[in-house]
C-alpha positions as CSV (number, residue, x, y, z in Angstrom):
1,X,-53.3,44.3,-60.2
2,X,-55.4,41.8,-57.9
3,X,-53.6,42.0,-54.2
4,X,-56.7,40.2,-52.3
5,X,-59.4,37.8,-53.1
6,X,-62.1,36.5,-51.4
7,X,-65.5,34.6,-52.2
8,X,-67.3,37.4,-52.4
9,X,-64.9,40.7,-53.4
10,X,-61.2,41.0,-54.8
11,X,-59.2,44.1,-54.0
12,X,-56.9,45.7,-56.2
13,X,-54.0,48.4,-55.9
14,X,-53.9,50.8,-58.8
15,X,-50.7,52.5,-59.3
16,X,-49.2,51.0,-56.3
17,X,-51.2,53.7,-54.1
18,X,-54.9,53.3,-54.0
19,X,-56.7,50.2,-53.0
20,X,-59.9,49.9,-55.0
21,X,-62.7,47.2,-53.7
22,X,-64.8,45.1,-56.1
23,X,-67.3,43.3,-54.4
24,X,-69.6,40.6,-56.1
25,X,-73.0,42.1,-57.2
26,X,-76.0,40.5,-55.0
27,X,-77.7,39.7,-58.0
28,X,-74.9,37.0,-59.6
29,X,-73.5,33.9,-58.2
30,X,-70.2,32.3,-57.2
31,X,-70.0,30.5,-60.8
32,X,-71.7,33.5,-62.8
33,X,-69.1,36.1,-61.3
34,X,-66.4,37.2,-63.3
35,X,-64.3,37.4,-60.0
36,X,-64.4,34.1,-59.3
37,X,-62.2,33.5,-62.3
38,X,-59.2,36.4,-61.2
39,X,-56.1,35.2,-59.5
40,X,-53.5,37.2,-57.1
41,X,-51.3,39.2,-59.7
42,X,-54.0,39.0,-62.6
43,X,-54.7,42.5,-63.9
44,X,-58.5,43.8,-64.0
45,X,-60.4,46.5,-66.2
46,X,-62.9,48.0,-64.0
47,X,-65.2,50.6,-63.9
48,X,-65.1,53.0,-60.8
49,X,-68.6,53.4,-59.3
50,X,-68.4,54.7,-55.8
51,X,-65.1,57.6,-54.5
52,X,-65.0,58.7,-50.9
53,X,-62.6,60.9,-49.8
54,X,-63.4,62.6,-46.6
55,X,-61.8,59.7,-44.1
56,X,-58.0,59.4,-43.7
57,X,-57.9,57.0,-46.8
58,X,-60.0,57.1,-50.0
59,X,-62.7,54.3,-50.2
60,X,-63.2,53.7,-54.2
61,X,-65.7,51.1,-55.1
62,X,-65.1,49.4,-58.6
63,X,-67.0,46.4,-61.1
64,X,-65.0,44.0,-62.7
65,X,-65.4,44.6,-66.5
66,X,-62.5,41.9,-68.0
67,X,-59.3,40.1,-66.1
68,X,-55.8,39.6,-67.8
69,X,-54.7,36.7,-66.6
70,X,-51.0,35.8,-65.0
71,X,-49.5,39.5,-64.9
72,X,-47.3,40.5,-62.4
């Protein structure tokens, strides 16, 4: 489920523990983004492409592969 968005990256919180970041790739635009499109509460397929585990939180890195719109 989408918790944050911004121009450039939405954040989402998968099973209500882990917060996975999906930034825009450099290569599209605002309007060519499928990002642009999600809303707060929307639910996203993604594919994860970067884990890090050694800090006191994981980082995961994600890209947006579809959006279901107006799920809560």
């Amino acid at each position: 489920m989408v918790i944050k968005k911004a121009v450039d990256h939405i954040v989402c919180l998968v099973h209500k523990c882990f917060h996975v970041d999906i930034p825009r790739p450099t290569e599209e635009t605002d309007e060519e983004w499928l990002g642009s499109l999600v809303n707060i509460g929307d639910v996203v397929t993604f594919r994860v492409e970067e884990c890090d585990f050694t800090g006191s939180l994981p980082y995961i890195r994600g890209k947006l592969i579809d959006i279901r719109y107006g799920f809560v």
